[in-house]
Structures are given as C-alpha cells and as structure tokens.
C-alpha positions in Angstrom: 30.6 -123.9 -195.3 31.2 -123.9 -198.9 32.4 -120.7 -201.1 29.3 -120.8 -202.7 27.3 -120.3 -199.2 29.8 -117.8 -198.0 29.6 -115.5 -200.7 25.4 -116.0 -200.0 26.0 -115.0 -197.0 28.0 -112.1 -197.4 25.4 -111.0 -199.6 22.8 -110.6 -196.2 21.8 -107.2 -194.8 23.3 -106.2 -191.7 20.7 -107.3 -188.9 18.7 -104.3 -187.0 19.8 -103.3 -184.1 17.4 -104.4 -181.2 16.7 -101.0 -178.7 17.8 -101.0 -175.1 15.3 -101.1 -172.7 16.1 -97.2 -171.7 15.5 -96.8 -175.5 11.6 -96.8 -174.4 10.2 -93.5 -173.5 7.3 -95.6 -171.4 5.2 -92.7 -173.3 2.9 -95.6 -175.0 4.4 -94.2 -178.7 2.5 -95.6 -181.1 4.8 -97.1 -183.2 7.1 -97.6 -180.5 11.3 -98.3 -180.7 9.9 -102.0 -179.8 7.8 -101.7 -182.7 9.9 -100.4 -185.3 12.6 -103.1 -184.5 10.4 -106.0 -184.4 9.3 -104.6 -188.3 12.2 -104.0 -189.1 13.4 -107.6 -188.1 10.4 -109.4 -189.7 11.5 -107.0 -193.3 15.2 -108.2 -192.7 14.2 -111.6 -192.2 12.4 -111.5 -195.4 15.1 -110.1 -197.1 17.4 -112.6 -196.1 15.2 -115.9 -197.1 14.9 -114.1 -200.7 18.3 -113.9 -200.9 19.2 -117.0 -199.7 16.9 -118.5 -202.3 17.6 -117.1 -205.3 14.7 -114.6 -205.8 14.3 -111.6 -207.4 14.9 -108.2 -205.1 11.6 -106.4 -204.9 11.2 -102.6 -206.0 9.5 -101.0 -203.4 7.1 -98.5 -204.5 8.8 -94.4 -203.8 7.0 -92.2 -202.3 8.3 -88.3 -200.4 8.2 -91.1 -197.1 7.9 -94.4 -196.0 7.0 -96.8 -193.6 9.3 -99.4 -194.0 12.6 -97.3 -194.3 14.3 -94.0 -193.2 14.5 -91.5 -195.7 16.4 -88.5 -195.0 14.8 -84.6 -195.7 16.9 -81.4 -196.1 16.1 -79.0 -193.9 15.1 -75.2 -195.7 14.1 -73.0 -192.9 14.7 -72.3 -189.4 11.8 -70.5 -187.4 12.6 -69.1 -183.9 8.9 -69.0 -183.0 9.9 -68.9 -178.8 13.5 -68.9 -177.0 12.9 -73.3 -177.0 10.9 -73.5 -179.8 11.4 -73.6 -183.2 9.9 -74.4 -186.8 11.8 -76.5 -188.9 10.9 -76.7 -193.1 11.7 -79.7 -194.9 12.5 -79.8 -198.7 10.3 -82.4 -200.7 10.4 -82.4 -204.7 8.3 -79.9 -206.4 5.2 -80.7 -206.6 5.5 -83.9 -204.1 3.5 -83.2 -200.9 4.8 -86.0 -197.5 1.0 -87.9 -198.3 -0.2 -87.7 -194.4 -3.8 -88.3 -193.8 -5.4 -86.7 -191.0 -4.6 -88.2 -187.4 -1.0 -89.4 -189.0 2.2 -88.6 -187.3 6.1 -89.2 -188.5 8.8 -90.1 -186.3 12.6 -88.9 -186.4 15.9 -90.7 -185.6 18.9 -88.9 -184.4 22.2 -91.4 -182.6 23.3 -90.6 -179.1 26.5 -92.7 -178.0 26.1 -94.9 -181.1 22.4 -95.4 -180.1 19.5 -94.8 -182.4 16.8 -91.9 -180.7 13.3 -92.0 -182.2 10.7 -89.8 -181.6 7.2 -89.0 -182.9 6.4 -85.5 -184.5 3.5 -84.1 -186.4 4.1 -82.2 -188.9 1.9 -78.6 -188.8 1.9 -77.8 -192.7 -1.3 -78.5 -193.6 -1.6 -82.5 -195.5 -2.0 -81.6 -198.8 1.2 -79.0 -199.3 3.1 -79.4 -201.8 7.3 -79.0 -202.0 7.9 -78.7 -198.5 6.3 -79.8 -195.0 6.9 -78.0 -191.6 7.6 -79.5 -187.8 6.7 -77.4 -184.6 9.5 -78.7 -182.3 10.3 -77.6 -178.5 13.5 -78.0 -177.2 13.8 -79.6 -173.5 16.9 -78.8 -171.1 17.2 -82.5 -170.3 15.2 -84.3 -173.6 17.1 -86.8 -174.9 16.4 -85.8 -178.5 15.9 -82.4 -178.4 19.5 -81.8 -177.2 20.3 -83.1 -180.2 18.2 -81.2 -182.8 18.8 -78.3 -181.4 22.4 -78.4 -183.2 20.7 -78.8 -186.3 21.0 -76.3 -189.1 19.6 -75.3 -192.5 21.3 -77.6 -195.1 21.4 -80.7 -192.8 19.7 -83.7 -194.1 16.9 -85.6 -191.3 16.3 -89.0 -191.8 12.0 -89.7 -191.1 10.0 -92.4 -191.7 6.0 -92.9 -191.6 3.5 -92.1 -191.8 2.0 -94.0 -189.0 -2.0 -93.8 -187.0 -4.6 -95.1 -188.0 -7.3 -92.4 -186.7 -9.2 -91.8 -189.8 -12.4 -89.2 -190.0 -15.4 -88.5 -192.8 -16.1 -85.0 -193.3 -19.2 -84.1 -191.3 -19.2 -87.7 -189.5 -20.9 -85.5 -186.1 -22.7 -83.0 -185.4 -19.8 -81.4 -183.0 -16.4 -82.2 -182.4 -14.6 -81.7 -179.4 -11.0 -81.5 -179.3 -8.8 -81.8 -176.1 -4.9 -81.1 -175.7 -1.7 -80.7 -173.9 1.6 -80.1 -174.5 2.6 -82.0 -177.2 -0.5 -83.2 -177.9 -1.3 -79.6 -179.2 0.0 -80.5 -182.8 -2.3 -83.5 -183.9 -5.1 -81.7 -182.5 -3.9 -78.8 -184.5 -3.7 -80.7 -187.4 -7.1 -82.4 -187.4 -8.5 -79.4 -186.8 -7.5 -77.6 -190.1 -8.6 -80.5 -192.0 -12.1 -80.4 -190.7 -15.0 -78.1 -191.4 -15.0 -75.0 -189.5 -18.3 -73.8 -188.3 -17.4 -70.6 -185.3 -15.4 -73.5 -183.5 -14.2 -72.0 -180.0 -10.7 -72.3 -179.1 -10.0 -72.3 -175.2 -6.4 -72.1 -173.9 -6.4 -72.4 -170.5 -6.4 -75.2 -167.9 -9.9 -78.0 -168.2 -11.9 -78.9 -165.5 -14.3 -81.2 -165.5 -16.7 -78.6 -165.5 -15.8 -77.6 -168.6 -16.0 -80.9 -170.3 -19.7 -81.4 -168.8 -20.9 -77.8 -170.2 -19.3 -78.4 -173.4 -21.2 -82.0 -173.7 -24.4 -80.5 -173.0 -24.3 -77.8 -176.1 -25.2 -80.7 -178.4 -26.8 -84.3 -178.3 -23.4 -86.8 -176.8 -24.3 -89.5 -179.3 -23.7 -87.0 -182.4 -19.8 -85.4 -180.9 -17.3 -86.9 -181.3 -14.2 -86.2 -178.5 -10.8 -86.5 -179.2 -8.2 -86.4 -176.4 -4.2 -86.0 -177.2 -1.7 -85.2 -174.4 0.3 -86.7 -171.5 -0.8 -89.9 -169.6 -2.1 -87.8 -166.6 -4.1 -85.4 -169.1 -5.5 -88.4 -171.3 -7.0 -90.2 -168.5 -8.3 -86.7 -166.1 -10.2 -85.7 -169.2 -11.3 -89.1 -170.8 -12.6 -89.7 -167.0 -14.6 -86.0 -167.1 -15.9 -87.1 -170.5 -17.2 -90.6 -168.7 -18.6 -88.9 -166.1 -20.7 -86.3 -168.1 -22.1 -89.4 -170.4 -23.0 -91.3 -167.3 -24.9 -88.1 -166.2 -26.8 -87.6 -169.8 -27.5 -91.1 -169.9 -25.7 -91.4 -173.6 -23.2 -93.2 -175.4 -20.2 -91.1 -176.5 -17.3 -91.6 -178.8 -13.9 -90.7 -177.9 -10.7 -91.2 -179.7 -7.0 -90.6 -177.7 
C-alpha cells in the first residue's frame, strides 16, 4: 500500500457499529436499531467513496435535529409529574422550534456496557414551539433505557436524532376521528390530537371493548372516520380486529392507521 493510500485511508470515518441481536426490542420500532445501522452504513459508505476519490465534503443542511446524525440537546427542566414518571425540557435556540410534523416521533441513544440503546419518544410540546421541546418519559424497574435516564439531570446534554413517520393528515380530511391508545402509545395519540380540530371530542380512559369500538363507529358514516390505533402489539391487533369487525357489520370500508 503506498503512503499516499495510507494517509487516504486514515482519512475514512470509523465504520458503524452493527447492533446485537438483543439490541432489538422485537417492538416493530419504526426506525428500528437494524434500520438506523443499515443508514448509517449506506451514509458511511458514501462517505468513504467521496473521500477516496477526491471529492468535495458535502454541507449538510442544519437544522434543531436530524435524520442522518445524533445531535445532542441540553436538558432545562425536570418535571416529577408521578413517582416513575417524569417531564424532561430540552433547550433549542431561540426562536428554533425541533420541526416535527404531526404523527412524527424522535428516538434517543444512551450506552449500556459500551453498547448503543435507542429508543423512540414523542415529544408532548405541541409541533410548532419555539426554544424548547418537552418528552413525557416513564421510568421501568427493569427497562433497559429507562435505568439509564433516570440518572439524568438538568444540565446534561442528550444526543436525539429524527424526525421519523410518515403518517401525515389534512385538516378536516373526515368527518370524525377516532383515536385509540395504550401505554406508550398515549403520547402520539396525544400529539395528533392537539394538532387537529377540536369539535366536543370525548376523551375515555378506561379499558376498550369491542363494544365500544362498534358504538363509537355507528355515531357517524365508517367511510368518512378515520381510526387511528397506537399501543402494544396485543392492544394494536384486539382493537384493529373490533374495528374489522364493526365494518364487516355496517357493510363499509374504513380507514385505519397504527
């Protein structure tokens, strides 16, 4: 290899580091850890074929966060909202507001045993707040991140990264909209929710039947609502199968999102 090669090659990113497969949640994240690596690898490979050639390095366009990197957040503000869960307030420049879109999520990294964690959060400020934006997180006895964040403090910086979905919405698009979630699929329901129009929307919180699901179909023509189900596997397919089972009874076509 010549000096000239060497000096190339010396020149070369560091290449990602590919995720265990206990790195996986099994959750269906969307992006998951397998995701983000096999980006990350496709940007590094880029990288490295530009610099092996001779090009000229690109300037990526800033924004308060991005897709393609991790960008690390101060945190402001500390909210004890329950005994294991808390309200954490990130600092963005004046005037700068995170540029979410309704549906999107962000996802955080923390290391465990010199392994990279990543989870998916969205934020509950509302999209278009400016100078900071806030995350509803609850802290698990055994979760594998949450044991970590629970040491954090004001004045430590986060490194996030997104935003990522690509549920998108028109104002007014149905006639009704109905909205069903669990645990944490409380917080992007949440956050669709205040972005939508509000006309005397009823919030129930208590446990669904399918019951519930049928009666709440029948207040309004199926083909004009629009149903949107966030939560854990179990609770996505109990209530997209209620929802199936009311259209087959009316005889219409419904649109569902999870």
């Amino acid at each position: 290899m010549s000096n000239k090669t060497a000096d190339i090659e010396d020149l070369l990113p560091p290449k990602p580091q590919a995720p265990q497969p206990r790195d996986c949640c099994g959750s269906g994240c969307c992006p998951c850890v397998h995701d983000i690596y096999e980006e990350d690898l496709r940007r590094w490979k880029k990288q490295c074929k530009r610099i092996r050639e001779g090009g000229q390095e690109e300037v990526p366009v800033e924004g308060a966060i991005q897709q393609d990197k991790w960008k690390d957040f101060e945190i402001v503000k500390i909210k004890e909202i329950s005994p294991n869960c808390f309200c954490y307030t990130f600092k963005l420049q004046e005037g700068q507001s995170l540029g979410l879109k309704i549906g999107q999520h962000v996802i955080v990294k923390q290391k465990k045993n010199e392994r990279n964690v990543i989870r998916q959060y969205t934020p509950i400020s509302d999209i278009s707040e400016r100078g900071s934006f806030d995350v509803f997180i609850k802290i698990y006895p055994n979760g594998k991140i949450t044991q970590l964040i629970k040491d954090w403090k004001v004045g430590d910086n986060i490194p996030w990264r997104g935003p990522f979905g690509n549920f998108s919405y028109k104002t007014n698009s149905y006639k009704r909209v109905l909205m069903l979630a669990a645990g944490t699929g409380i917080a992007p329901i949440e956050e669709d929710n205040s972005q939508m129009k509000k006309y005397n929307e009823t919030v129930l919180f208590r446990k669904l039947t399918k019951d519930d699901i049928k009666n709440e179909l029948l207040q309004a023509p199926v083909e004009s609502t629009l149903v949107l189900v966030c939560g854990t596997r179990s609770f996505d397919k109990d209530m997209v199968n209620a929802a199936k089972d009311a259209q087959f009874m009316l005889q219409s076509t419904l649109t569902m999102y999870l």
